[in-house]
Phi, psi and omega in degrees: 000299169298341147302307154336288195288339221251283154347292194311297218290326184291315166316316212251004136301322160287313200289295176311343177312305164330313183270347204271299190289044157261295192282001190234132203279178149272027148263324207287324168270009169301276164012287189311279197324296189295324187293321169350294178285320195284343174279344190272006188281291198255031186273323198284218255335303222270311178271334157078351188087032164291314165323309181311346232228311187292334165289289259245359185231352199287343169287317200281001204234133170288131190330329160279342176294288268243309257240319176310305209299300169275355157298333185266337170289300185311332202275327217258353199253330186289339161255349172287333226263293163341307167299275201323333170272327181290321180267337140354295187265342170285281180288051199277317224274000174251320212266322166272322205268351183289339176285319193258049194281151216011068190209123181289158159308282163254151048238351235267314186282343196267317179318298189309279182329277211320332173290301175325312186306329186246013174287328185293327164331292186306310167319304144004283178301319160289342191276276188353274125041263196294316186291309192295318171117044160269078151305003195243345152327286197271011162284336197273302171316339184261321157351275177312325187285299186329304182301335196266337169304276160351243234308292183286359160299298185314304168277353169258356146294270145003318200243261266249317227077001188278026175066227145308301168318289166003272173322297204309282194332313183313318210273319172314298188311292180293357172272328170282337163294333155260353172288307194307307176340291199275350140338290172328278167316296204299303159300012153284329186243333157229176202236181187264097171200152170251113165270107219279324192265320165313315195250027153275316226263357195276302208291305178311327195284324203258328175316293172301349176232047145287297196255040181251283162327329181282327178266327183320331179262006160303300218313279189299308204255336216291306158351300201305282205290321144322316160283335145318300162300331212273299186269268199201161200268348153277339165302293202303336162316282184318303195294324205248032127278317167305300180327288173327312185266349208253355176276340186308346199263335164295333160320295166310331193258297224287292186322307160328302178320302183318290187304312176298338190288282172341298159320299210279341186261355196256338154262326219306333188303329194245140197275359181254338168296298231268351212228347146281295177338309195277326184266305235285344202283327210248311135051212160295004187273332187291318187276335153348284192297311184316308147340307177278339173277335173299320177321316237252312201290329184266028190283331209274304184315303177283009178252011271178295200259343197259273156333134162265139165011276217272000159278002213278302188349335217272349185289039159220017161282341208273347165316274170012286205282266203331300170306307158350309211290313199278351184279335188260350160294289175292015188281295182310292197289348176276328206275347175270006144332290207288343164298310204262344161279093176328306191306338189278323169341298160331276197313011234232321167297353224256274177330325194271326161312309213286320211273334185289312188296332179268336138353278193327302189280271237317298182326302194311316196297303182265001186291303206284318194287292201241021180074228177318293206316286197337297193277328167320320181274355173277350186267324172290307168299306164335301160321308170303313185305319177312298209282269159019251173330311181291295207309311186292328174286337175305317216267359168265031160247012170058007183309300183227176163206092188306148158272051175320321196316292178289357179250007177250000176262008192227333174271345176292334178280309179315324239260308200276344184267346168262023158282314201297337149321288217297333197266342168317123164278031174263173183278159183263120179223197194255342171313306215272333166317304182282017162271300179311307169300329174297310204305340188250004166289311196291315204286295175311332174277343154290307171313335179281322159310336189240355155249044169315278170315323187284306179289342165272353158288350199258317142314299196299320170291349173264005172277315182309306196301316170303338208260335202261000000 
């Protein structure tokens, strides 16, 4: 269910790209973009990871307990949330505003702070959700709420006009349309009190991994808010539709990911699990790349028909971004070593600092030389460094011994023939197409050749599963 609702919202977010750069200039998704990031920046603040703390703790607490519990997060989050937008808004020109160049505070940074202020409620409620195992709730609430985002984007874009502000506003309103819900629901069962030893004992548990969220988002957004500064708030309009399409390849690897963690904790144990485990991993990094090479070769056609003239540019991004994307594939699979030794768990931030801090520099270094390419190739190389990093502490816990060797040559060969595709000036003719379909028909009948048996096991277990 929650894959499923996660899928939809994405279909019908790519599908809508086409109509957003008609109607939104590339300053109007500059806009958009940085406040985003700067909200998904300061949502860590505003939420503290108290959702974690209500999954890892809402069974261990007795029904009356349990009622103490969200009462004292919910009591504690709608006014620390209140302060925390107010001195904001006070302290905008020491705290904001070195971020935002050339973008006004208001109405565009002030609109964004008022969503955050009332979103962790609602998080509050889907976590809830999510604690009880109602997945098709809060899968059907995020629907609605996504669909009702849509609907008013479509018309204060569309009908009004209104741009950038639109959006923002769009994302305000229906963000407010779920603060009152979940206002509603929630105080029907819980009340306004703070239990001084619950949310000490919530803060400790939730604290430590603020700054485990803090570099995951150096990782993703920081590019966004740098190239603001750095270039102009329209490359980031334009840089941030190539993410959005050049992200599809992230649909897939994440589903996987759901499935493979479990497996992997569920063979490892056994030297014949651990020896599946190991082809099915290298794998999937073949078919990863594979994908991300239909993506990279059939990027100019599809940004071509999709796109209008001033957004096509963002297509020499899309190596960059797409391979990023097959690196958090092996990324996933180096990093469940470190899962399944609980003592180790811990070290898994090693990897996520150190690669978030070289972000940082990389941007700073190549954002002025080379714009887009610059921050796409710092997400990319960052990544890589993550992915590293996980694999040499993975392989000293002995555990497992991945064929890294082939899955970092298969995302590197791949990764270098679809820069040399994106980058080719020739026109799109039915020649240059039907050279690209040979060519990736000859890569798929090699993989299928060499992972024959791994795909007829993969059948024959998904035949069992239907049958059962």
């Amino acid at each position: 269910m929650y894959t499923f609702a996660n899928l939809l919202k994405a279909v019908i977010g790519f599908l809508l790209v086409p109509l957003y750069t008609y109607y939104l200039t590339p300053n109007d998704f500059g806009i958009v973009s940085v406040v985003s990031s700067l909200i998904g920046f300061f949502s860590i603040f505003y939420s503290l990871s108290l959702s974690s703390s209500i999954i890892r703790f809402f069974k261990e607490y007795s029904k009356t307990d349990v009622v103490k519990y969200i009462s004292t997060i919910i009591s504690f989050l709608l006014i620390f949330n209140v302060i925390l937008t107010i001195l904001l808004i006070v302290f905008k020109d020491l705290v904001i505003a070195p971020f935002i160049e050339g973008i006004n505070f208001y109405p565009y940074i002030f609109v964004g702070l008022l969503t955050i202020t009332l979103t962790p409620i609602f998080i509050i409620t889907q976590t809830i959700n999510q604690a009880l195992h109602n997945a098709k709730k809060y899968s059907i609430i995020n629907l609605i709420q996504y669909a009702l985002n849509i609907l008013m984007v479509l018309v204060s874009v569309m009908y009004f006009r209104m741009g950038a502000f639109g959006v923002l506003l769009s994302q305000l309103l229906s963000t407010f349309v779920f603060f009152c819900y979940s206002f509603i629901i929630l105080f029907r069962e819980y009340k306004f009190s703070i239990d001084r030893g619950i949310l000490k004992n919530s803060l400790n548990y939730s604290l430590p991994l603020v700054p485990h969220s803090l570099s995951g988002w150096t990782l993703d957004l920081i590019d966004r808010v740098l190239l603001n500064n750095l270039k102009s708030t329209a490359d980031v309009g334009i840089y941030n539709v190539g993410y959005k399409l050049g992200s599809i390849l992230d649909f897939f690897i994440s589903s996987v990911h759901l499935t493979m963690s479990p497996w992997f904790m569920e063979n490892v144990a056994e030297e014949k699990g651990k020896n599946l485990i190991i082809r099915i991993s290298e794998f999937l990094i073949y078919v990863y790349s594979f994908i991300a090479l239909c993506i990279c070769f059939f990027s100019k056609e599809l940004f071509a028909i999709l796109l209008s003239k001033e957004f096509r540019e963002a297509n020499v991004i899309l190596p960059y971004i797409t391979f990023s994307y097959v690196i958090i594939g092996a990324y996933y699979f180096f990093g469940y070593p470190l899962f399944y030794d609980t003592k180790r768990t811990k070290l898994i931030n090693i990897a996520t600092f150190v690669s978030a801090a070289l972000n940082v520099v990389l941007n700073l270094f190549l954002i002025p030389k080379y714009g887009m390419i610059g921050a796409s190739a710092a997400t990319l190389l960052s990544f890589f460094v993550s992915s590293l990093i996980t694999l040499i502490l993975s392989n000293k816990a002995k555990l497992i011994r991945y064929n890294y060797e082939s899955m970092y040559l298969a995302i590197v060969l791949s990764f270098s023939l679809a820069l040399f595709v994106t980058n080719l000036n020739s026109a799109i003719t039915l020649n240059t197409i039907l050279l690209k379909l040979l060519t990736l028909t000859i890569i798929l009948l090699g993989i299928v050749f060499k992972y024959r048996k791994e795909m007829k096991m993969a059948v024959d277990l998904v035949k069992s599963k239907l049958k059962k």
